[in-house]
KOLGU-4560 file (N, C-alpha, C; in nm, 3 decimals, padded with zeros to 5 digits):
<recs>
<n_xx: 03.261 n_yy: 09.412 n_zz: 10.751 ca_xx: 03.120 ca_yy: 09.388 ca_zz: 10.730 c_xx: 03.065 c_yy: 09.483 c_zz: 10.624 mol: A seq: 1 type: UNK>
<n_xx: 03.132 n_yy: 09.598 n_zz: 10.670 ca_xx: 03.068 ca_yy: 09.714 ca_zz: 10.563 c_xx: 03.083 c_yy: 09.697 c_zz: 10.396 mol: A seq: 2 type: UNK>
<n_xx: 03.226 n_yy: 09.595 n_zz: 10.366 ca_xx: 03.281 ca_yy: 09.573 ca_zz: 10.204 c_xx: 03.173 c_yy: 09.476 c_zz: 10.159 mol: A seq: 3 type: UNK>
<n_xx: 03.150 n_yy: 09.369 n_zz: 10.251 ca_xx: 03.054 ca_yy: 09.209 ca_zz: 10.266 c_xx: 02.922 c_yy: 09.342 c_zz: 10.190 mol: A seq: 4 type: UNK>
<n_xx: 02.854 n_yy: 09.375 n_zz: 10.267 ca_xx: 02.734 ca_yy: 09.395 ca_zz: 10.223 c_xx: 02.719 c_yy: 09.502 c_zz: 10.122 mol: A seq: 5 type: UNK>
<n_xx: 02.786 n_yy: 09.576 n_zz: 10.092 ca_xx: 02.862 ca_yy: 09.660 ca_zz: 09.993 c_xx: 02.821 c_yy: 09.549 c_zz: 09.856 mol: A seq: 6 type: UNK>
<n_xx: 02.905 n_yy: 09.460 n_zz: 09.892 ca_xx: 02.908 ca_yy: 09.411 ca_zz: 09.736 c_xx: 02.781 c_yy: 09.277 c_zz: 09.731 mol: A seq: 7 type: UNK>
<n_xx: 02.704 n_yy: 09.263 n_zz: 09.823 ca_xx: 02.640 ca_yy: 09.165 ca_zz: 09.846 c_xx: 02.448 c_yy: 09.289 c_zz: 09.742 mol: A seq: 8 type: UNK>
<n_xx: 02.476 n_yy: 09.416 n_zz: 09.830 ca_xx: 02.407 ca_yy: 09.526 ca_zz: 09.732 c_xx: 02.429 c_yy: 09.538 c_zz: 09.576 mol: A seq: 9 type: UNK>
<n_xx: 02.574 n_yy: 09.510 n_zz: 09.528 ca_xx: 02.572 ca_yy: 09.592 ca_zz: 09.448 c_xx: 02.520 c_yy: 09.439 c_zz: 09.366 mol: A seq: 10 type: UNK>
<n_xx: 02.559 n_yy: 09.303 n_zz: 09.370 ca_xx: 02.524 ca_yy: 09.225 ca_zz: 09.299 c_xx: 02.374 c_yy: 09.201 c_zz: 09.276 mol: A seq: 11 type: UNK>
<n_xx: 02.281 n_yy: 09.243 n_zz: 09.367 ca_xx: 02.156 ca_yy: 09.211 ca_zz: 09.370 c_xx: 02.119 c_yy: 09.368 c_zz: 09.268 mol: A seq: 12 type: UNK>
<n_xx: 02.125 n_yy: 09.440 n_zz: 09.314 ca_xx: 02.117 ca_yy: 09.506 ca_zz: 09.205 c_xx: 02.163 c_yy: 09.522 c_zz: 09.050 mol: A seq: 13 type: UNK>
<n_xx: 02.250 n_yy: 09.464 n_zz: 09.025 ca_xx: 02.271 ca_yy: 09.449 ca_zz: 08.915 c_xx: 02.217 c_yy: 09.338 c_zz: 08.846 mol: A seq: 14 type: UNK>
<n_xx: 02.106 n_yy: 09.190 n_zz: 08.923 ca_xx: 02.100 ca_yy: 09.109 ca_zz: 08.888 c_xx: 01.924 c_yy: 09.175 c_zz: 08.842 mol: A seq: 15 type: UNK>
<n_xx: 01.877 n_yy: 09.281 n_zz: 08.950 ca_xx: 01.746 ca_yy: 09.312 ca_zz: 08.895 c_xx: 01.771 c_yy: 09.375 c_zz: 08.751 mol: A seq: 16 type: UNK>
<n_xx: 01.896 n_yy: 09.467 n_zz: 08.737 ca_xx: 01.874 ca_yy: 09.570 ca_zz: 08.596 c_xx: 01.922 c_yy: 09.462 c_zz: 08.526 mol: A seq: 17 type: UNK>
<n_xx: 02.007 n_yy: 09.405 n_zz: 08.494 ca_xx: 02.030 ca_yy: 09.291 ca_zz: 08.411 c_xx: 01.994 c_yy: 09.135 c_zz: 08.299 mol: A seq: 18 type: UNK>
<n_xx: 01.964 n_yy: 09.085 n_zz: 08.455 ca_xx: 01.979 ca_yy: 08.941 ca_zz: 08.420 c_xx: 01.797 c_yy: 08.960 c_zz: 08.468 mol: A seq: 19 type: UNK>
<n_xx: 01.721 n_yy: 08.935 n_zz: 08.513 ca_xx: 01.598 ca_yy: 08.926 ca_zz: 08.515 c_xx: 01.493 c_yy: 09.039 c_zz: 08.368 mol: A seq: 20 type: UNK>
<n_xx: 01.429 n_yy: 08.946 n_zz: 08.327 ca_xx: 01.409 ca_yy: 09.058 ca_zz: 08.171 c_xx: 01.254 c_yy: 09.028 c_zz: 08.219 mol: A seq: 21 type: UNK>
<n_xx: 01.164 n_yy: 08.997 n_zz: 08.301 ca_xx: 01.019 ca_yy: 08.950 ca_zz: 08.294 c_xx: 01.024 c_yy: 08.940 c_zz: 08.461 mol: A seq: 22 type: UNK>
<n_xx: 00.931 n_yy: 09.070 n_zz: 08.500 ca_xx: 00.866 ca_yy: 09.045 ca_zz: 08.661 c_xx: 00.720 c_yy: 08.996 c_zz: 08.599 mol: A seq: 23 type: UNK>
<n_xx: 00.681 n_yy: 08.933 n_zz: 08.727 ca_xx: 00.521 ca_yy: 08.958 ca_zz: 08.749 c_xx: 00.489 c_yy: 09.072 c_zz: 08.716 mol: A seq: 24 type: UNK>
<n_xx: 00.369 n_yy: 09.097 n_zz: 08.663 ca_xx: 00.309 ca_yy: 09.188 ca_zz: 08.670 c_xx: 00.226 c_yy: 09.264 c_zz: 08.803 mol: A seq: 25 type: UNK>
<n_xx: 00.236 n_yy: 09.199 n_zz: 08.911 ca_xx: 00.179 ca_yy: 09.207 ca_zz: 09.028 c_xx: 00.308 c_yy: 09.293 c_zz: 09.125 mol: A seq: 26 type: UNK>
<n_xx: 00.426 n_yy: 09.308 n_zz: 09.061 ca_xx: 00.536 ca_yy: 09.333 ca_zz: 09.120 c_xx: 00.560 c_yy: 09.468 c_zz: 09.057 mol: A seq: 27 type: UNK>
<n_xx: 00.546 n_yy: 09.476 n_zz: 08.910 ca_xx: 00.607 ca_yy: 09.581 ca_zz: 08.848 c_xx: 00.489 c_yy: 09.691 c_zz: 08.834 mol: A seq: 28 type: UNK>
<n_xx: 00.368 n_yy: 09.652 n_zz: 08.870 ca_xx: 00.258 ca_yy: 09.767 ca_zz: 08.912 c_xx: 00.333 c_yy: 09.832 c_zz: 09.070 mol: A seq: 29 type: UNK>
<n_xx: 00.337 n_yy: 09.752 n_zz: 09.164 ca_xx: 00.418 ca_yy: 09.814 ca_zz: 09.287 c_xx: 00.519 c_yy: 09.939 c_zz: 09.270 mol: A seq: 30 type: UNK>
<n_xx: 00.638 n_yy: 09.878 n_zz: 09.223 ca_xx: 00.703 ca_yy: 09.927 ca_zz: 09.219 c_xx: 00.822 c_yy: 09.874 c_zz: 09.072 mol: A seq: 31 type: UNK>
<n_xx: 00.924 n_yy: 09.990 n_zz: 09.042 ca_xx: 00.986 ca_yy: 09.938 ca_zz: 08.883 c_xx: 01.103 c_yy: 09.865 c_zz: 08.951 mol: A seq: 32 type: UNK>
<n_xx: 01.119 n_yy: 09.752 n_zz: 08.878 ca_xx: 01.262 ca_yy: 09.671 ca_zz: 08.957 c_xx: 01.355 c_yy: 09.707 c_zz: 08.862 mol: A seq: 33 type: UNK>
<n_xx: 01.354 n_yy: 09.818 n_zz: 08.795 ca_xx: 01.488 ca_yy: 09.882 ca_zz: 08.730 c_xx: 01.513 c_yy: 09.992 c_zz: 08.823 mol: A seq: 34 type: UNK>
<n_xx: 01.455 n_yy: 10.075 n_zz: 08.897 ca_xx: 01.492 ca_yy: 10.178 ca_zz: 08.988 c_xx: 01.573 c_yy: 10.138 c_zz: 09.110 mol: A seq: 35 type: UNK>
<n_xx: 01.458 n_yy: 10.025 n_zz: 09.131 ca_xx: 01.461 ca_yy: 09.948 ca_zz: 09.284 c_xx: 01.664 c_yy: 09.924 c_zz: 09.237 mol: A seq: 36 type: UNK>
<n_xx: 01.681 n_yy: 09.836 n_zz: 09.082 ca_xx: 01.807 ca_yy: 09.789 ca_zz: 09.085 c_xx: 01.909 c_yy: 09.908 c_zz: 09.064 mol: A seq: 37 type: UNK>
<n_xx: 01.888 n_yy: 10.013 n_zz: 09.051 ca_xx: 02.003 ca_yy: 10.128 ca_zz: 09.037 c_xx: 02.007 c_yy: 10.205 c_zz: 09.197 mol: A seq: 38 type: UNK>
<n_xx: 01.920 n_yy: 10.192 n_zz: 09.244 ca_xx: 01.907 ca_yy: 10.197 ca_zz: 09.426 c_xx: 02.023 c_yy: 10.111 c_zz: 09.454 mol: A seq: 39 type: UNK>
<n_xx: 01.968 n_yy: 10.022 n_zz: 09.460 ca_xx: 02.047 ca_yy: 09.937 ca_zz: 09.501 c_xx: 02.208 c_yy: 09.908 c_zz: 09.477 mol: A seq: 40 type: UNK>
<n_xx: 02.239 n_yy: 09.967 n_zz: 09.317 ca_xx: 02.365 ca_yy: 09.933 ca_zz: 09.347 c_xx: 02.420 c_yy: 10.042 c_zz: 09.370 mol: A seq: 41 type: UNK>
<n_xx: 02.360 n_yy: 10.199 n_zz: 09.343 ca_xx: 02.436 ca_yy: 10.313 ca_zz: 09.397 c_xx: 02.487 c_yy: 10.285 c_zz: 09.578 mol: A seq: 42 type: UNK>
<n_xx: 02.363 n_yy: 10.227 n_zz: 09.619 ca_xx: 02.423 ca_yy: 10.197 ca_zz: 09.782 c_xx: 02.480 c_yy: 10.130 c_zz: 09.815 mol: A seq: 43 type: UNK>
<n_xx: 02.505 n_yy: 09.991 n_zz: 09.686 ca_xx: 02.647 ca_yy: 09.914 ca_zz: 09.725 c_xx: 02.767 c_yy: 09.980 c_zz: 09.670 mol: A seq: 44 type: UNK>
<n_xx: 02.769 n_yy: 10.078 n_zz: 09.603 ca_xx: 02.907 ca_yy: 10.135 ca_zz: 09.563 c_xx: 02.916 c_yy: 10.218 c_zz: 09.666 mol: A seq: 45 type: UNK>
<n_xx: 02.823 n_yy: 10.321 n_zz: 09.777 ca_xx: 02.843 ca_yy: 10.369 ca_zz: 09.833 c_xx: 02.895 c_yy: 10.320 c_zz: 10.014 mol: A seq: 46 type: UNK>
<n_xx: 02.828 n_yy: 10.187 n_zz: 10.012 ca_xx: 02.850 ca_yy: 10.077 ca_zz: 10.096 c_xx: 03.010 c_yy: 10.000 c_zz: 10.085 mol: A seq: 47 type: UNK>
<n_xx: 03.060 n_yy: 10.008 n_zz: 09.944 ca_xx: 03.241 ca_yy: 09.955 ca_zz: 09.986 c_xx: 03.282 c_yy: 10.077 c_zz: 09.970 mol: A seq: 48 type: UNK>
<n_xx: 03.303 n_yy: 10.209 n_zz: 09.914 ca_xx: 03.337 ca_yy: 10.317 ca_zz: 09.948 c_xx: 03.339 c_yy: 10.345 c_zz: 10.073 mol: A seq: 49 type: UNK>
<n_xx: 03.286 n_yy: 10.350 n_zz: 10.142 ca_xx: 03.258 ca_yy: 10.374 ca_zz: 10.254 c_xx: 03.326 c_yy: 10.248 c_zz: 10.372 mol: A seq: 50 type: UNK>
<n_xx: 03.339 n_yy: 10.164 n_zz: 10.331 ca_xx: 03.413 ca_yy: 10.030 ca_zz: 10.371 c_xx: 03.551 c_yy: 10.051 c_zz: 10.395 mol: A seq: 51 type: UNK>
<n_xx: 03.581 n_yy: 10.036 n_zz: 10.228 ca_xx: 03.719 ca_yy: 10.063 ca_zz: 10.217 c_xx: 03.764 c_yy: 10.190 c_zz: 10.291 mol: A seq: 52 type: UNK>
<n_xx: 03.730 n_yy: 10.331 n_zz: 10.305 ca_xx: 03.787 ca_yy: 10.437 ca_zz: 10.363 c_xx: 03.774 c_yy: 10.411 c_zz: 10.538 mol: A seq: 53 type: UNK>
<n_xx: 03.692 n_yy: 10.352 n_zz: 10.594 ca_xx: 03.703 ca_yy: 10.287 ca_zz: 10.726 c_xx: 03.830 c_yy: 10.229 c_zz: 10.780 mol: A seq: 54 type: UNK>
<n_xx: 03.830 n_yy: 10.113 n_zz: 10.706 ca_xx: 03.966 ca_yy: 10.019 ca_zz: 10.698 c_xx: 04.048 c_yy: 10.075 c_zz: 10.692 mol: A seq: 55 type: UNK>
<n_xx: 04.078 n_yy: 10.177 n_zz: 10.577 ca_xx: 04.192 ca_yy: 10.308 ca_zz: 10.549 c_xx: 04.241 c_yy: 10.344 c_zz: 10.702 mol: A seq: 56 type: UNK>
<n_xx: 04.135 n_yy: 10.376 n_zz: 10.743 ca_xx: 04.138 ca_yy: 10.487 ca_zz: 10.850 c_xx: 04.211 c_yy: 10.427 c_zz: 11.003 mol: A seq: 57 type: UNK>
<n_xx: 04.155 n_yy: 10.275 n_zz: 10.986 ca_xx: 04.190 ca_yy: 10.175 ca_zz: 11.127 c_xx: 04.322 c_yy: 10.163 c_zz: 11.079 mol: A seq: 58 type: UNK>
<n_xx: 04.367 n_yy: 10.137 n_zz: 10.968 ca_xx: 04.558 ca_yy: 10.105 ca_zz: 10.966 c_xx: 04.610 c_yy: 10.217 c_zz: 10.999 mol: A seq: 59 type: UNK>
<n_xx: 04.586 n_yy: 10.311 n_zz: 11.009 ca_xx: 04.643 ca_yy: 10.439 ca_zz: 11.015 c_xx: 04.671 c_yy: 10.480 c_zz: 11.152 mol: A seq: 60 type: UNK>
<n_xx: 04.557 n_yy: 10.433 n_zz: 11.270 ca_xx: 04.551 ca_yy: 10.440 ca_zz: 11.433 c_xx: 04.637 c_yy: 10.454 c_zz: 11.476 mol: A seq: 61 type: UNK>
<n_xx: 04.709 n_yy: 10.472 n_zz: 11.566 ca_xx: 04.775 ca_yy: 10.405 ca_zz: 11.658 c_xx: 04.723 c_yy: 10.388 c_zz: 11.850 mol: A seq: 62 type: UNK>
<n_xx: 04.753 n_yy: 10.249 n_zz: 11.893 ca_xx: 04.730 ca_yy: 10.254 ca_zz: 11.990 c_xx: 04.849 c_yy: 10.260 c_zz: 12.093 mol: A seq: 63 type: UNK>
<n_xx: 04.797 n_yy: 10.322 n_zz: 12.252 ca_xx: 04.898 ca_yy: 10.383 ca_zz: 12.287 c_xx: 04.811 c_yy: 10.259 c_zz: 12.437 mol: A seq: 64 type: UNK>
<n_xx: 04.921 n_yy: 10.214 n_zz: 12.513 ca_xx: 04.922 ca_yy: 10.120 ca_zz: 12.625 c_xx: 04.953 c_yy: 10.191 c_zz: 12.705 mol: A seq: 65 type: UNK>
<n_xx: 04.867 n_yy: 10.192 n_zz: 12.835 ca_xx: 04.995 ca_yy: 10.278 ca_zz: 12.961 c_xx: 04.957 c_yy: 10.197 c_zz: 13.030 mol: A seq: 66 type: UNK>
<n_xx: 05.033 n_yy: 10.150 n_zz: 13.143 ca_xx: 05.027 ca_yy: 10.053 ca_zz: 13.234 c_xx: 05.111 c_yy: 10.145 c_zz: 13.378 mol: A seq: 67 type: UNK>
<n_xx: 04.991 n_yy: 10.091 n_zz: 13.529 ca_xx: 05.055 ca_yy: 10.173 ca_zz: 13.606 c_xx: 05.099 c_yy: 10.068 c_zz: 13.721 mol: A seq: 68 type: UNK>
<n_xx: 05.224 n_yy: 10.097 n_zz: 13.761 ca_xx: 05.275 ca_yy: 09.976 ca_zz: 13.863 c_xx: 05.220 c_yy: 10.049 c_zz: 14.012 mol: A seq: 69 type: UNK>
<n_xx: 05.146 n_yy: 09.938 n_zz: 14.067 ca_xx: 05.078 ca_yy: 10.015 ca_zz: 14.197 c_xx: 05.180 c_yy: 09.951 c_zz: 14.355 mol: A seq: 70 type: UNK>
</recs>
């Protein structure tokens, strides 16, 4: 889930610094949708970083079974 929204961040952010060249003006008094988009994708790079080293971490486990005969 953590890689999913990872990169689901980093695309929306890159689509504000990018590909959108004209907000409202009712939007960009609020707030700048070039900040908002470097927010955004620092926390999707930090969102599959953080993914990927999880996953890392679960192959690595091991689980241990004990079973008791009563």
């Amino acid at each position: 889930m953590g890689i999913g929204i990872g990169i689901l961040l980093l695309v929306i952010g890159l689509i504000l610094l990018f590909a959108i060249k004209e907000f409202p003006a009712s939007v960009q008094e609020v707030v700048d949708p070039g900040t908002v988009g470097w927010i955004l994708v620092i926390a999707g790079v930090l969102a599959l970083v953080l993914g990927l080293v999880m996953n890392n971490q679960r192959s690595r486990s091991t689980h241990v079974e004990e079973r008791r005969e009563l």
